[in-house]
C-alpha positions as CSV (number, residue, x, y, z in Angstrom):
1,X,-61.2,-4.6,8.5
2,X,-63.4,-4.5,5.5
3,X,-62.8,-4.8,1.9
4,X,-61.3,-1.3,1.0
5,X,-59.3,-1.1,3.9
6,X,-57.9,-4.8,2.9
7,X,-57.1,-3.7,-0.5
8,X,-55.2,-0.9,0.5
9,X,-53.2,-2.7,3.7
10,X,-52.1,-5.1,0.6
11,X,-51.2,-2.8,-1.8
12,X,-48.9,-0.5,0.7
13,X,-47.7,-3.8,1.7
14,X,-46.4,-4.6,-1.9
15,X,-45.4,-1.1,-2.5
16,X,-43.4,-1.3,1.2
17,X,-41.9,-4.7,0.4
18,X,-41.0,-2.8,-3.1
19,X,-39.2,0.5,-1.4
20,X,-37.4,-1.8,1.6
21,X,-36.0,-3.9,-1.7
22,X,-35.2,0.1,-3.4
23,X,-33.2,0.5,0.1
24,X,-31.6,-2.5,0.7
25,X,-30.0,-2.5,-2.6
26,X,-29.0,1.0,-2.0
27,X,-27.5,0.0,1.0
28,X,-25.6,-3.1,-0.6
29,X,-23.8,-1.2,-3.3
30,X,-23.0,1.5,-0.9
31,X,-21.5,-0.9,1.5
32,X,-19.7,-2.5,-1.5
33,X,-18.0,1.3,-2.6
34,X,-16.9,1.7,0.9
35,X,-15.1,-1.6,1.6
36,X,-13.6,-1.3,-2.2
37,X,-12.6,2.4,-1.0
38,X,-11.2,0.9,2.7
39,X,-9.6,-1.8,0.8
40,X,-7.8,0.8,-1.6
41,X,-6.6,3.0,1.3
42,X,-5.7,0.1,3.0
43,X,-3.1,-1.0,0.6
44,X,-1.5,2.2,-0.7
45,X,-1.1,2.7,3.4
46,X,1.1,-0.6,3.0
47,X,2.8,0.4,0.3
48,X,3.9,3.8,1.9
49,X,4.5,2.4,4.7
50,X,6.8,-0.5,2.8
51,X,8.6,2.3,0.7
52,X,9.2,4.8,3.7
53,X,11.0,2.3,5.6
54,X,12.8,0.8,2.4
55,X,13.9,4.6,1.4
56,X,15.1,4.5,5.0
57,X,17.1,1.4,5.6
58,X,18.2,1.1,1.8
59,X,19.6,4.8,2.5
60,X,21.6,3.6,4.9
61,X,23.1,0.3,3.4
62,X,24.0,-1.8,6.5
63,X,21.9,-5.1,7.3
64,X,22.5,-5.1,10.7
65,X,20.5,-1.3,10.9
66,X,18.1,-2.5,8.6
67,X,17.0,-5.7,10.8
68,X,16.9,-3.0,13.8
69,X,14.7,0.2,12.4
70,X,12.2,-2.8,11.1
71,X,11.7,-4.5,14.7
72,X,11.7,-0.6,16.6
73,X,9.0,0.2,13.3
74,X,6.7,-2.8,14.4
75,X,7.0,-2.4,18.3
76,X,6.4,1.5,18.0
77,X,3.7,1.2,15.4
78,X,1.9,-1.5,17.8
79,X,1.9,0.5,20.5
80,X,0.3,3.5,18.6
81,X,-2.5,1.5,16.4
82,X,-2.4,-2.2,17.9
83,X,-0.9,-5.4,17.3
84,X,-3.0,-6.6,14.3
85,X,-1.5,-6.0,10.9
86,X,1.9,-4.1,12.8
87,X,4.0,-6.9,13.6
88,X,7.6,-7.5,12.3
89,X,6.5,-9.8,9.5
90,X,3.5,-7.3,8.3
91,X,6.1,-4.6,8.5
92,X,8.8,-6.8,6.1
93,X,6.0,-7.9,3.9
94,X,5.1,-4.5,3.4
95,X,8.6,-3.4,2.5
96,X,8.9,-6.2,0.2
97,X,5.6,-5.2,-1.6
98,X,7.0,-1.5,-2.0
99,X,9.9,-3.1,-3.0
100,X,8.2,-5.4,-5.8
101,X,6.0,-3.3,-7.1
102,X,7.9,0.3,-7.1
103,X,6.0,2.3,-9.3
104,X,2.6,4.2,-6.8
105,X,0.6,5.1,-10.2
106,X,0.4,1.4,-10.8
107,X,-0.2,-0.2,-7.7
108,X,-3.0,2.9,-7.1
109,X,-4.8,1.5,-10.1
110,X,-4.9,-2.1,-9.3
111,X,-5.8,-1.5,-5.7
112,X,-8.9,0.0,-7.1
113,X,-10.0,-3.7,-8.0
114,X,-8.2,-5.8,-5.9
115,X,-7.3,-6.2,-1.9
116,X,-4.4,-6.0,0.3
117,X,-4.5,-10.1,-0.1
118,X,-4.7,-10.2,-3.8
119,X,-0.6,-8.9,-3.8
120,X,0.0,-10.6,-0.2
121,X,-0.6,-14.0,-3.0
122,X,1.6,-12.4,-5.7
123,X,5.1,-11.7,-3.5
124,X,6.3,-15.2,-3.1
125,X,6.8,-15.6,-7.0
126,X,10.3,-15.0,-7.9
127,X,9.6,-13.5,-11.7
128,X,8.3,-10.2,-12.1
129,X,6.2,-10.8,-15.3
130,X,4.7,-13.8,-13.2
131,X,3.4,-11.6,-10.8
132,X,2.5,-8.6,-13.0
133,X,0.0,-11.1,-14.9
134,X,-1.4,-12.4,-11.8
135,X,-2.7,-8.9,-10.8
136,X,-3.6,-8.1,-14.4
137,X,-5.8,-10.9,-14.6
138,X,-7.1,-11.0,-11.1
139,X,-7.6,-7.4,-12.1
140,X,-9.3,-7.4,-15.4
141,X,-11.4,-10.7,-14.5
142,X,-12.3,-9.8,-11.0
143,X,-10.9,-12.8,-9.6
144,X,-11.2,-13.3,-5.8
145,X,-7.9,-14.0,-3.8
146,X,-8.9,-17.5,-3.7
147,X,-9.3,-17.8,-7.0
148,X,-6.3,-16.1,-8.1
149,X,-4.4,-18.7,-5.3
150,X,-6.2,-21.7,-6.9
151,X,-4.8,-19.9,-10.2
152,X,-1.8,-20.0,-9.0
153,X,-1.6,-23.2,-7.8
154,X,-2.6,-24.3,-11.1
155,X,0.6,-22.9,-12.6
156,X,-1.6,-20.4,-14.8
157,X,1.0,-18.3,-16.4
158,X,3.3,-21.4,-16.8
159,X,0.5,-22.5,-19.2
């Protein structure tokens, strides 16, 4: 190889190294949009899901039913889509999420910046301002679920 053709080898290699850099980061955020997206879809699908059945068995009143159309839900559900995320306890978590958070609008806006887990750590607390600030702030500060957990933990809102 002589000079010239040198030259140019090392200058098309710094422009490559330049464009794969270009199409790796395009690439990134891409990936990024469509997990936030699948995460999004993801939720509100619980949270129909949750209200559905609720609308259902609170329609009808009697525990005994209730405890019934849940278990025939999950069996029926993981039959048609598998056995991960469709069992009895997904299924009651769900409804307790609709349940918890009643109003779509709301939960469509905060599943725009946070995951399915980020409210999965929010239903245990028993006060409803507790948990509404513990999605605001995961929310506004872009807190991961285990930092919103170790939050938590630290009796944040208490303080």
């Amino acid at each position: 190889m002589n000079e010239i053709e040198k030259n140019n080898h090392i200058v098309s290699s710094a422009s490559t190294q330049s464009l794969i850099q270009d199409l790796r980061q395009i690439i990134e955020q891409a990936r990024c949009r469509v997990a936030s997206t699948a995460n999004a879809e993801l939720t509100m699908m619980y949270w129909h899901i949750g209200e559905r059945i609720n609308r259902e068995v609170l329609g009808n009143q009697r525990a005994e039913y209730g405890k019934q159309i849940v278990a025939s839900v999950a069996r029926q559900l993981q039959e048609d889509f598998g056995t991960k995320g469709f069992e009895k306890s997904s299924i009651t978590r769900m409804m307790k999420f609709a349940m918890l958070f009643p109003d779509e609008q709301i939960v469509a806006r905060a599943a725009q910046q946070l995951s399915w887990s980020h409210f999965v750590e929010v239903l245990p607390l028993k006060d409803d301002l507790q948990r509404v600030f513990y999605i605001t702030m995961a929310a506004s500060e872009r807190w991961s679920r285990d930092h919103l957990r170790k939050e938590i933990d630290g009796m944040l809102f208490e303080r």
